[in-house]
Backbone as XML, in Angstrom:
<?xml version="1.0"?>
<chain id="A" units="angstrom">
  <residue number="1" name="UNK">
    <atom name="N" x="63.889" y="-19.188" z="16.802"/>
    <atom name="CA" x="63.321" y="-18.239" z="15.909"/>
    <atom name="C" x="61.802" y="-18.461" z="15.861"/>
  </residue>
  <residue number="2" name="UNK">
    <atom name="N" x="60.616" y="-17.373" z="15.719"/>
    <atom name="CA" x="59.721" y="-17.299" z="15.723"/>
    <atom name="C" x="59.192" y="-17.781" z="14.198"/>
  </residue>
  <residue number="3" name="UNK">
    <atom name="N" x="58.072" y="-18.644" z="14.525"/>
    <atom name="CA" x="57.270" y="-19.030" z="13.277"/>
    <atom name="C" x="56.981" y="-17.723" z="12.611"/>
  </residue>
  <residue number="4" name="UNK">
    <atom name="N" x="56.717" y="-17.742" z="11.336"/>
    <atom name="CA" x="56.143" y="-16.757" z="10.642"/>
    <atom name="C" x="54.510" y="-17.083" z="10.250"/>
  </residue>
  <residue number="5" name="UNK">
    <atom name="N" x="53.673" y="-15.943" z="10.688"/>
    <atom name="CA" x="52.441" y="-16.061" z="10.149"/>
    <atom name="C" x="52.025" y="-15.604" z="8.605"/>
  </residue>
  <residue number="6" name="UNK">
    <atom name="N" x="51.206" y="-16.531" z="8.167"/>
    <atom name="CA" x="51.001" y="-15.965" z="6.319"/>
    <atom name="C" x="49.946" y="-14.549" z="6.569"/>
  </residue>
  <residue number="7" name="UNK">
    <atom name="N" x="49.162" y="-14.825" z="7.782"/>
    <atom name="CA" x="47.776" y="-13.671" z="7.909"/>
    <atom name="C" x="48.118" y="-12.742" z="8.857"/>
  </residue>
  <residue number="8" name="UNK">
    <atom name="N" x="47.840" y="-11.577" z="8.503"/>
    <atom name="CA" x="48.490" y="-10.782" z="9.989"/>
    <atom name="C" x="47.183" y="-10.370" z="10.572"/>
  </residue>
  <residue number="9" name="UNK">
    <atom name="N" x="47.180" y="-10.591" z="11.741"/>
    <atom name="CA" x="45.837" y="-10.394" z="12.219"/>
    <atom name="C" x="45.452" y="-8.665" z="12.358"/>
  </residue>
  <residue number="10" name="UNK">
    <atom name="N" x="46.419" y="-7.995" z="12.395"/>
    <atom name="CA" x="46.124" y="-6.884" z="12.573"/>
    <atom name="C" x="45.236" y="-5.862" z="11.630"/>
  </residue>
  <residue number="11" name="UNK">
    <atom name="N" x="45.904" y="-6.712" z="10.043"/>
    <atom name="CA" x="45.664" y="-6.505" z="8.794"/>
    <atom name="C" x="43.885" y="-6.713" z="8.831"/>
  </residue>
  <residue number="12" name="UNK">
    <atom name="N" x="43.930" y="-8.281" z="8.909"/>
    <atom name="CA" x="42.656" y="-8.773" z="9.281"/>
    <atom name="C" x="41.707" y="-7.973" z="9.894"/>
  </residue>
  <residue number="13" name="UNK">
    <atom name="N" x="41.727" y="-7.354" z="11.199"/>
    <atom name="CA" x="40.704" y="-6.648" z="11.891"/>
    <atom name="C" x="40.596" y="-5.421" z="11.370"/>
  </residue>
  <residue number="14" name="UNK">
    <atom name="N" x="41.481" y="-4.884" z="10.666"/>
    <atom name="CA" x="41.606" y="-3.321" z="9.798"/>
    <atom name="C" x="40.631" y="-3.533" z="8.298"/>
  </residue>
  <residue number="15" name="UNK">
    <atom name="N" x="40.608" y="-4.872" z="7.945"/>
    <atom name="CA" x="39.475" y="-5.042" z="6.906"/>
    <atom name="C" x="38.291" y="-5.684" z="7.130"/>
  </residue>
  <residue number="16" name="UNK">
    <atom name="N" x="37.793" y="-6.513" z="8.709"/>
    <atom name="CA" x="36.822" y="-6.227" z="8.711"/>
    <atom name="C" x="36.057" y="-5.024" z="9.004"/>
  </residue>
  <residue number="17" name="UNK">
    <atom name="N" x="37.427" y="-4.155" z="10.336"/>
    <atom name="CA" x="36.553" y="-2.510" z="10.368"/>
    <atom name="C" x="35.563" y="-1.870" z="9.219"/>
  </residue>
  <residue number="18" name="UNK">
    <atom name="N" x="36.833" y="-2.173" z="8.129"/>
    <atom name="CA" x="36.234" y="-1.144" z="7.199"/>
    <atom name="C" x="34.903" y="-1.903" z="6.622"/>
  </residue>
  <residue number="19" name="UNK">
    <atom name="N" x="34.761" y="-3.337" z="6.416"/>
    <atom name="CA" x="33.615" y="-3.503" z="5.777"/>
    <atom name="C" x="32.662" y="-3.029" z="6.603"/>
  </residue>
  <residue number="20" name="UNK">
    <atom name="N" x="32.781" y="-3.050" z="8.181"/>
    <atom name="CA" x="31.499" y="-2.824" z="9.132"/>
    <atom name="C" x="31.170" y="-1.787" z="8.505"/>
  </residue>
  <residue number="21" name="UNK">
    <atom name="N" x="32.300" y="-0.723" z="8.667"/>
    <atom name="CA" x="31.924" y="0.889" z="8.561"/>
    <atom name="C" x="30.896" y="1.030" z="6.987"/>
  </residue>
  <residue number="22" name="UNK">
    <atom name="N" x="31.653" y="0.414" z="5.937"/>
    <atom name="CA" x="31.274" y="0.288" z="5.050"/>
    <atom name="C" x="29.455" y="0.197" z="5.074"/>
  </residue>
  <residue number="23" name="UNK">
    <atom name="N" x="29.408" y="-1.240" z="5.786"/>
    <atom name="CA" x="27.611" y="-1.272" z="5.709"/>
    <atom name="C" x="27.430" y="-0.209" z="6.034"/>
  </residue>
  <residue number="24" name="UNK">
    <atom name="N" x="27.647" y="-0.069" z="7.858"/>
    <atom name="CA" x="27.096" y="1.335" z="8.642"/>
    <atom name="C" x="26.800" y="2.456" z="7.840"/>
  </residue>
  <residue number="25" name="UNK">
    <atom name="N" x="27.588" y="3.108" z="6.850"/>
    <atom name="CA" x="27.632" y="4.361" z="6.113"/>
    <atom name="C" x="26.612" y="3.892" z="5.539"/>
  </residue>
  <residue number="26" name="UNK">
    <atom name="N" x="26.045" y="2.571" z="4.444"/>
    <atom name="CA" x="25.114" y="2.547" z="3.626"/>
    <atom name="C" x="23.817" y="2.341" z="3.794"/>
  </residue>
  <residue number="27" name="UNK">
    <atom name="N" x="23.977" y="1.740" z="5.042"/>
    <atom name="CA" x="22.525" y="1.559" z="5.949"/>
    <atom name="C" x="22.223" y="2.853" z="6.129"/>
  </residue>
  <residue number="28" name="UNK">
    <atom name="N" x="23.077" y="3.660" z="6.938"/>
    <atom name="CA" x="22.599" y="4.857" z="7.501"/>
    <atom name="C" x="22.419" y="6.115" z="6.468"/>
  </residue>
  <residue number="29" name="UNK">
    <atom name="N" x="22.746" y="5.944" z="5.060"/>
    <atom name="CA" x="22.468" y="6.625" z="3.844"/>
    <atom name="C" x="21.559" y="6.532" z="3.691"/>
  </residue>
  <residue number="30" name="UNK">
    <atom name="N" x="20.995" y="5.460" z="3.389"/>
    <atom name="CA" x="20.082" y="4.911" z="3.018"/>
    <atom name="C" x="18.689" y="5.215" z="4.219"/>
  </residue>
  <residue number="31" name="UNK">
    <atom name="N" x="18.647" y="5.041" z="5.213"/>
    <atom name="CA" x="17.668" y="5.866" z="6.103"/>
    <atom name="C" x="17.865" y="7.326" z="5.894"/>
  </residue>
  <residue number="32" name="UNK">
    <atom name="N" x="18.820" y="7.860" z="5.821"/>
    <atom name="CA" x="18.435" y="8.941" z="5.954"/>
    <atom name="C" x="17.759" y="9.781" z="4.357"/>
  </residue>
  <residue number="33" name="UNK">
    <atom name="N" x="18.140" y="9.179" z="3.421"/>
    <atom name="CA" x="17.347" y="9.021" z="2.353"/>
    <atom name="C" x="16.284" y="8.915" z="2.253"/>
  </residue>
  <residue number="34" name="UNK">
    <atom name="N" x="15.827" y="7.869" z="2.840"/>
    <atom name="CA" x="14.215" y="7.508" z="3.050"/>
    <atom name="C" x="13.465" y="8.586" z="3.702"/>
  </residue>
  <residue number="35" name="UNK">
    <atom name="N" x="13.899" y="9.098" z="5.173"/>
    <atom name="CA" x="13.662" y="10.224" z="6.402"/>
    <atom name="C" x="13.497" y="11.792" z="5.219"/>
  </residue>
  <residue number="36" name="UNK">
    <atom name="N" x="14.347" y="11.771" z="4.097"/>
    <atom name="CA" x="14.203" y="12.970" z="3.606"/>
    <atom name="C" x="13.583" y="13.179" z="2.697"/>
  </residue>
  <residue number="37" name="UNK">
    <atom name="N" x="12.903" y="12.005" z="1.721"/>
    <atom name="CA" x="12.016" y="12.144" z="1.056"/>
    <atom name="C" x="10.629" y="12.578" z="1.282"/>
  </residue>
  <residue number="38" name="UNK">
    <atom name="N" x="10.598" y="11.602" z="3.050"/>
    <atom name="CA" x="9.080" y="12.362" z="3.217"/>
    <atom name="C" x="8.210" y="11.438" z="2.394"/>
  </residue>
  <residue number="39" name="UNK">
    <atom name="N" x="8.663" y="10.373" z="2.275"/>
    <atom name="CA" x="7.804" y="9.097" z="1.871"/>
    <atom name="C" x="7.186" y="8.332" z="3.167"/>
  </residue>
  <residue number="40" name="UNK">
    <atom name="N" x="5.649" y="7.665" z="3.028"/>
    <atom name="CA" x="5.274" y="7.092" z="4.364"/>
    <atom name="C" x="6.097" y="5.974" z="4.339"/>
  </residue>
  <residue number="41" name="UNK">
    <atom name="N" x="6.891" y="5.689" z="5.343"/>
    <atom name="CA" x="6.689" y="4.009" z="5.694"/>
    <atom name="C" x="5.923" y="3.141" z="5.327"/>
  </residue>
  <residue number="42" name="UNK">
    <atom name="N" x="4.674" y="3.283" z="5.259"/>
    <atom name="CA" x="4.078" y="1.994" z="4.749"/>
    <atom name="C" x="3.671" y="1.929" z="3.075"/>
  </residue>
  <residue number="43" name="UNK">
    <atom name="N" x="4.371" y="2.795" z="2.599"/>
    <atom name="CA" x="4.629" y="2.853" z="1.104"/>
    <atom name="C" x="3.290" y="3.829" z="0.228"/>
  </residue>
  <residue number="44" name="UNK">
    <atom name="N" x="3.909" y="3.890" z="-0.573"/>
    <atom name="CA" x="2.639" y="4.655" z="-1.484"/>
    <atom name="C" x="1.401" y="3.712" z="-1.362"/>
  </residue>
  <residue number="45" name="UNK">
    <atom name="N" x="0.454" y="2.952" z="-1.322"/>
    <atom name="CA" x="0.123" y="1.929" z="-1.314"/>
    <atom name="C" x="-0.583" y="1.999" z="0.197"/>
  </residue>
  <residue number="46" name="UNK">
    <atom name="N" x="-0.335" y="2.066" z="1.239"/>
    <atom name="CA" x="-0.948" y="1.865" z="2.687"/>
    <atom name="C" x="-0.550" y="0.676" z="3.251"/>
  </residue>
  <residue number="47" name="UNK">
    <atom name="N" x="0.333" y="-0.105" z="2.490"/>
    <atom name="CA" x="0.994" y="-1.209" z="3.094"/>
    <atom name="C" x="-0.435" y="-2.266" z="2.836"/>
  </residue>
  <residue number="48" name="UNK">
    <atom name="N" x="-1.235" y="-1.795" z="1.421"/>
    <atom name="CA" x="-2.464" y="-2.706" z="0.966"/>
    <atom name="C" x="-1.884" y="-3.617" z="0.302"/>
  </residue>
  <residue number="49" name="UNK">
    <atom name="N" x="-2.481" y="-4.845" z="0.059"/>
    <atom name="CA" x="-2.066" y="-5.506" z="-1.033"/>
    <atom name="C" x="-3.103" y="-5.200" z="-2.477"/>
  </residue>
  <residue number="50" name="UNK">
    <atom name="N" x="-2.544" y="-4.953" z="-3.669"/>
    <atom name="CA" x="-3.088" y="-4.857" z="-4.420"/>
    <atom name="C" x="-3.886" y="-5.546" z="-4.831"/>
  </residue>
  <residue number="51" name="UNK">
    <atom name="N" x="-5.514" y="-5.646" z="-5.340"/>
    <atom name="CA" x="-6.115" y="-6.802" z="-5.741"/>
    <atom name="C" x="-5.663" y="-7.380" z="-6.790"/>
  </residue>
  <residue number="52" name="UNK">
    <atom name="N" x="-5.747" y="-8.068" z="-7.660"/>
    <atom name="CA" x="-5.415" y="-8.537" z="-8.331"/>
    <atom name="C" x="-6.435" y="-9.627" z="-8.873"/>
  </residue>
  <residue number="53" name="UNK">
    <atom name="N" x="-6.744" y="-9.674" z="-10.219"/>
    <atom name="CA" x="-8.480" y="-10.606" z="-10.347"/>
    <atom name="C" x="-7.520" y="-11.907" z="-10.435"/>
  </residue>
  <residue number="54" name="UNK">
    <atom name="N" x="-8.234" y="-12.752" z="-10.443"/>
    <atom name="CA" x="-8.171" y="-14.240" z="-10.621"/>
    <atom name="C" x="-7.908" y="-14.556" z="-12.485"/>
  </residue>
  <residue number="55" name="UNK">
    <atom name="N" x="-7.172" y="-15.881" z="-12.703"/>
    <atom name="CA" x="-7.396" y="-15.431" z="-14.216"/>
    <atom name="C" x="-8.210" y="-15.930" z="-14.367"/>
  </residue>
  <residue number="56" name="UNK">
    <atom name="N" x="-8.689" y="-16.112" z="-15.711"/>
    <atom name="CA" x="-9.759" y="-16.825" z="-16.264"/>
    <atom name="C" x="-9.478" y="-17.526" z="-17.294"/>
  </residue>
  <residue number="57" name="UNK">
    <atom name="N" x="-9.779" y="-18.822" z="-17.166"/>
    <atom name="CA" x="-9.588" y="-20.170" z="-18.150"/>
    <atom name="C" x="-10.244" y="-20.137" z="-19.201"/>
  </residue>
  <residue number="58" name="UNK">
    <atom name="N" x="-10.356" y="-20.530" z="-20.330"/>
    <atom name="CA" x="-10.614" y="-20.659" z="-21.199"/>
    <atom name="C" x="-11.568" y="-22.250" z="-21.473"/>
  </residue>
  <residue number="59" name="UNK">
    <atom name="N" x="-12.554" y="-22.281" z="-21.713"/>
    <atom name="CA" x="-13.435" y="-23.189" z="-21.954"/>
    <atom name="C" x="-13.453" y="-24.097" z="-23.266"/>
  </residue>
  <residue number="60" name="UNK">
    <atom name="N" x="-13.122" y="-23.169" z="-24.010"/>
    <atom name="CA" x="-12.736" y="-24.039" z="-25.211"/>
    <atom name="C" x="-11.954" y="-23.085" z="-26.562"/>
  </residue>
  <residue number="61" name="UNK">
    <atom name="N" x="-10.616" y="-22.720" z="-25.864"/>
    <atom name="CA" x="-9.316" y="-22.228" z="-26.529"/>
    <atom name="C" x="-9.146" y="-22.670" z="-27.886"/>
  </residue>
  <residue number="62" name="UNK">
    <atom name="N" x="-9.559" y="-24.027" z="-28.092"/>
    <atom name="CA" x="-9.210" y="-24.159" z="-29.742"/>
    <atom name="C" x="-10.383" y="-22.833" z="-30.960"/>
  </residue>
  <residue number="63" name="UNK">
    <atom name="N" x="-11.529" y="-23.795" z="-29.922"/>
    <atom name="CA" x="-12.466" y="-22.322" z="-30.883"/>
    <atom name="C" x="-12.553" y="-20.894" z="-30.672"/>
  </residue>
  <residue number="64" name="UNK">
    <atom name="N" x="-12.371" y="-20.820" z="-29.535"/>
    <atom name="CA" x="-11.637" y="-18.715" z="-29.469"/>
    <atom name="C" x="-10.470" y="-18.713" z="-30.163"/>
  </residue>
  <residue number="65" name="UNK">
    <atom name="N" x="-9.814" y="-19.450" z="-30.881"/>
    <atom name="CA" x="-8.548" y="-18.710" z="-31.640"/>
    <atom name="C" x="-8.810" y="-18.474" z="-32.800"/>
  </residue>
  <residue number="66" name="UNK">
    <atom name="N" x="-9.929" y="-20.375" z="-33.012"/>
    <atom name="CA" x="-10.489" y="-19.378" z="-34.565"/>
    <atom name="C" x="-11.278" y="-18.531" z="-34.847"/>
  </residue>
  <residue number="67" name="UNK">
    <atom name="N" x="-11.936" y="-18.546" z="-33.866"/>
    <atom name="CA" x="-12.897" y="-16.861" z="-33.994"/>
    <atom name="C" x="-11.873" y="-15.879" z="-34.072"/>
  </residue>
  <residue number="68" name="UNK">
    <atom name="N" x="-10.426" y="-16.136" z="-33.276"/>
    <atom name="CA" x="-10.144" y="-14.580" z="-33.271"/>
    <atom name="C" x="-9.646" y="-14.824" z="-34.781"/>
  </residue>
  <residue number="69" name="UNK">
    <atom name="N" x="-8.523" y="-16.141" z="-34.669"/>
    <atom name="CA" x="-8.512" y="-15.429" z="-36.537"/>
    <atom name="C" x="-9.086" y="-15.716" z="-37.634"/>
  </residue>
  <residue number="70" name="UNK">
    <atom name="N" x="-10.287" y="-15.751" z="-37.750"/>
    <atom name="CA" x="-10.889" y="-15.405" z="-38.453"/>
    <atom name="C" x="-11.827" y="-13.344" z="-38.487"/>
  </residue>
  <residue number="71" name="UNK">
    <atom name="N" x="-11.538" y="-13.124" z="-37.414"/>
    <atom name="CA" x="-11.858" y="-11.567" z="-37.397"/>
    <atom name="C" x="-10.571" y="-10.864" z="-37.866"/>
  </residue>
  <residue number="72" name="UNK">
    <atom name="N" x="-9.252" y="-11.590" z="-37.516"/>
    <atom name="CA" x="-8.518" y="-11.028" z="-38.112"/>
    <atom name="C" x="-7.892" y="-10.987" z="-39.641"/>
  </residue>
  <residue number="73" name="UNK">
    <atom name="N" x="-8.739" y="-11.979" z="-40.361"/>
    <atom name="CA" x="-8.137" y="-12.847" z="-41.871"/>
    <atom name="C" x="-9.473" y="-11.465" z="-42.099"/>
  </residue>
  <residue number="74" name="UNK">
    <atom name="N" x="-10.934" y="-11.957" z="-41.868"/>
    <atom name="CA" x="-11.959" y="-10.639" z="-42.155"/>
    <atom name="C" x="-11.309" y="-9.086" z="-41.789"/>
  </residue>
  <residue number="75" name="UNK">
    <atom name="N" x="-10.542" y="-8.606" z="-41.201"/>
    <atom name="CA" x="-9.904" y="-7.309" z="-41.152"/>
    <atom name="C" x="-8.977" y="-6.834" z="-42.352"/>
  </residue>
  <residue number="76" name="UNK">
    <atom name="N" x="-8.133" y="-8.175" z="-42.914"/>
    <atom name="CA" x="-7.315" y="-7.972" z="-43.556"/>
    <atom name="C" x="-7.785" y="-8.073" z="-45.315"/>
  </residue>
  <residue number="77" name="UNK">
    <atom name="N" x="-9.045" y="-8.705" z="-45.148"/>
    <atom name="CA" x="-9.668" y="-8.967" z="-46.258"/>
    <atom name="C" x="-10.999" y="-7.838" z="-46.496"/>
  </residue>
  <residue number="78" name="UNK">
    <atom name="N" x="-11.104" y="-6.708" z="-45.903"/>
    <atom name="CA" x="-11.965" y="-6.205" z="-45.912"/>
    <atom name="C" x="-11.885" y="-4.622" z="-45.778"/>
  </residue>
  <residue number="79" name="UNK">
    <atom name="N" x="-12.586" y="-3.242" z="-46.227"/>
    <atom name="CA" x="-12.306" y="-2.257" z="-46.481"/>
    <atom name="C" x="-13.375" y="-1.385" z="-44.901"/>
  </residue>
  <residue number="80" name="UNK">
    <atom name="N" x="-12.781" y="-0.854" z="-44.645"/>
    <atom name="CA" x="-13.840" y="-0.012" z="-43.771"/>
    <atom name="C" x="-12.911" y="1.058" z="-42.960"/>
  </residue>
  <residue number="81" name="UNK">
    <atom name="N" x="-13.691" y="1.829" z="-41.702"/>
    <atom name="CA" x="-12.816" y="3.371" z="-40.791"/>
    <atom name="C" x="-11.819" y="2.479" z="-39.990"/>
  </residue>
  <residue number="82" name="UNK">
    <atom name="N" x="-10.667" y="3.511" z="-39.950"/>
    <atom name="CA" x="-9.708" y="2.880" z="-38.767"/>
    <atom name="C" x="-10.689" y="3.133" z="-37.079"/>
  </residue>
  <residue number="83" name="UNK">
    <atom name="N" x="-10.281" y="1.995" z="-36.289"/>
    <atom name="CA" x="-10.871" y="2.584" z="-35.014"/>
    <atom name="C" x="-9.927" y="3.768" z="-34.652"/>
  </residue>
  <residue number="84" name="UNK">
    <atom name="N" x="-10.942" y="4.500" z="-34.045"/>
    <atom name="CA" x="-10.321" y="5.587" z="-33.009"/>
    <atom name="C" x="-9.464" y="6.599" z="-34.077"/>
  </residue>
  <residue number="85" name="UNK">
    <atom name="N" x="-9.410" y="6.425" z="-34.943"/>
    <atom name="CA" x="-9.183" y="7.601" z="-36.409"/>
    <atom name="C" x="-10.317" y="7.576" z="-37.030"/>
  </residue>
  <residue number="86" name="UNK">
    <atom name="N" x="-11.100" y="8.971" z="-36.864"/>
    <atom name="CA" x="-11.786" y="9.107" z="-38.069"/>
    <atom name="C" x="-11.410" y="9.949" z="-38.634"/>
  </residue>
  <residue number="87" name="UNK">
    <atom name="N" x="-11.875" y="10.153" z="-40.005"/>
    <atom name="CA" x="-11.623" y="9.747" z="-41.404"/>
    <atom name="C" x="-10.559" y="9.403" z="-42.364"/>
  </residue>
  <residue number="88" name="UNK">
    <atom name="N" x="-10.229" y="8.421" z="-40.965"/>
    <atom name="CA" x="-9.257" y="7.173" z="-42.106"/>
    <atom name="C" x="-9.550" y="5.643" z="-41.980"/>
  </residue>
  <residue number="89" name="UNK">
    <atom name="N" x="-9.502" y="5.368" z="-43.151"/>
    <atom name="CA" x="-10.121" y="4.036" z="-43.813"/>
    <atom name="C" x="-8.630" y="3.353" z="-44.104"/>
  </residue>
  <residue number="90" name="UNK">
    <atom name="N" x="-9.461" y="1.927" z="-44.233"/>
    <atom name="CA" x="-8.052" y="0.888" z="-44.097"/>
    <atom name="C" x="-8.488" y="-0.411" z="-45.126"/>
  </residue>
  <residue number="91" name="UNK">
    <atom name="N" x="-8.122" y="-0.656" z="-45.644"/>
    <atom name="CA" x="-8.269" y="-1.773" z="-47.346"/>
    <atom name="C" x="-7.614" y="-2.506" z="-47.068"/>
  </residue>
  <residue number="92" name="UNK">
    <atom name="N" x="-8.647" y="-3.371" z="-48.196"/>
    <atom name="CA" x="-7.748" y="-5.331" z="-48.131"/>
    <atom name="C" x="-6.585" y="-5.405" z="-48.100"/>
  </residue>
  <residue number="93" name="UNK">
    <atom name="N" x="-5.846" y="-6.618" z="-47.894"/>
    <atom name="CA" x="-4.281" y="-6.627" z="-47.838"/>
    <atom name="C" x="-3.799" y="-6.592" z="-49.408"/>
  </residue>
  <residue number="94" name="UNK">
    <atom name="N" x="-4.854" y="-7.665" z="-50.245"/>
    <atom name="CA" x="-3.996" y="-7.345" z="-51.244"/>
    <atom name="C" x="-4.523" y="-6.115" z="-52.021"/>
  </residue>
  <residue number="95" name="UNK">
    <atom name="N" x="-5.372" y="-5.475" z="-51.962"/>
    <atom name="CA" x="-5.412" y="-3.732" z="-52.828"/>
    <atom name="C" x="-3.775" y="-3.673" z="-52.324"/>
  </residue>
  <residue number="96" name="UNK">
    <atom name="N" x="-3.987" y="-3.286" z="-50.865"/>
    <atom name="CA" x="-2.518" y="-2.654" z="-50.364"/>
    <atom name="C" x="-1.033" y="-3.021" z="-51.269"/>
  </residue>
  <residue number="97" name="UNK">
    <atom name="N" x="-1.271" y="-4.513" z="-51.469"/>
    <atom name="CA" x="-0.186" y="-4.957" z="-52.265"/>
    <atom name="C" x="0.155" y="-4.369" z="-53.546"/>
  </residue>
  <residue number="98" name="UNK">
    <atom name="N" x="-1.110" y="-4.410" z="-53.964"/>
    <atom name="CA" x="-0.887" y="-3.698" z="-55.374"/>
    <atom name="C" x="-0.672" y="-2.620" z="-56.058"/>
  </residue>
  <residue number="99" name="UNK">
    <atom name="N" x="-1.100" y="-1.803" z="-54.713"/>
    <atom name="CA" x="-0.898" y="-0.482" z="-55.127"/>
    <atom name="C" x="0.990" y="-0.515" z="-54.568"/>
  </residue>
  <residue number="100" name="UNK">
    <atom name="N" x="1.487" y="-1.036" z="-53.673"/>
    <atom name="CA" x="3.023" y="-0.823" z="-53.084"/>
    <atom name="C" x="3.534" y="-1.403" z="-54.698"/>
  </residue>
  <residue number="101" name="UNK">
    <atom name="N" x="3.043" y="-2.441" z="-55.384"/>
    <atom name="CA" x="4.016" y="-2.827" z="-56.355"/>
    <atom name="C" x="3.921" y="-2.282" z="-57.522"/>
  </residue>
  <residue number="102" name="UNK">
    <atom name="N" x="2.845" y="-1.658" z="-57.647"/>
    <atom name="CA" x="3.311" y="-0.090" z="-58.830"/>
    <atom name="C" x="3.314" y="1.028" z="-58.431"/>
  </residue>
  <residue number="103" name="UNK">
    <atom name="N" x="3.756" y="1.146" z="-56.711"/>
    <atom name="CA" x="4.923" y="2.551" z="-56.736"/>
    <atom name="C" x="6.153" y="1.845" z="-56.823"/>
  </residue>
  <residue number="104" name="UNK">
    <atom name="N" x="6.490" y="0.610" z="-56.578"/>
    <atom name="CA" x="8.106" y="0.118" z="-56.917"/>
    <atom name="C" x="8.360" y="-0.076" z="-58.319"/>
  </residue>
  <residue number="105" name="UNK">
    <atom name="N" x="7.151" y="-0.406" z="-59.500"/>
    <atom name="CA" x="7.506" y="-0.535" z="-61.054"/>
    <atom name="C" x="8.073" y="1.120" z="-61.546"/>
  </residue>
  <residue number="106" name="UNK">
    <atom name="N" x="7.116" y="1.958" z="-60.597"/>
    <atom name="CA" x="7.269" y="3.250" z="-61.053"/>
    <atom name="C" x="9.090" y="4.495" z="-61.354"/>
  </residue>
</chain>
């Protein structure tokens, strides 16, 4: 009596077919996708690399933070125009407070 195989090879070559076909169809979708857009090959771009600046370090980070907040403690403590809105103005934090907690007594 003949051994029995667990894999049938026939099975086997019928599922790698299909994965081949599988790529084949998606590769070849996929070009022809590309072919019909009418996009260049070398991309929107010219196949440039974008510049990109270098960063820039900071020399002494502890004191640029307190400058910044301190422009920002002076923003919040201080009345003047919104940028880029005119004629609207923007008040201390706490006016702001006070006026929100007697529309909530109200």
């Amino acid at each position: 009596m003949p051994e029995q195989r667990d894999i049938s090879l026939r099975g086997l070559l019928v599922g790698m077919l299909v994965i081949a076909a599988g790529i084949a169809v998606s590769i070849g979708s996929a070009g022809f996708l590309v072919a019909l857009s009418g996009a260049p090959a070398s991309g929107p771009s010219g196949a440039a690399r974008p510049e990109v600046p270098a960063p820039t370090l900071q020399t002494a980070p502890h004191q640029e933070l307190e400058a910044f907040r301190r422009e920002k403690r002076e923003r919040l403590e201080s009345a003047g125009p919104l940028r880029g809105q005119p004629g609207r103005v923007h008040i201390p934090i706490e006016r702001a407070m006070e006026i929100l907690a007697r529309r909530a007594g109200q």
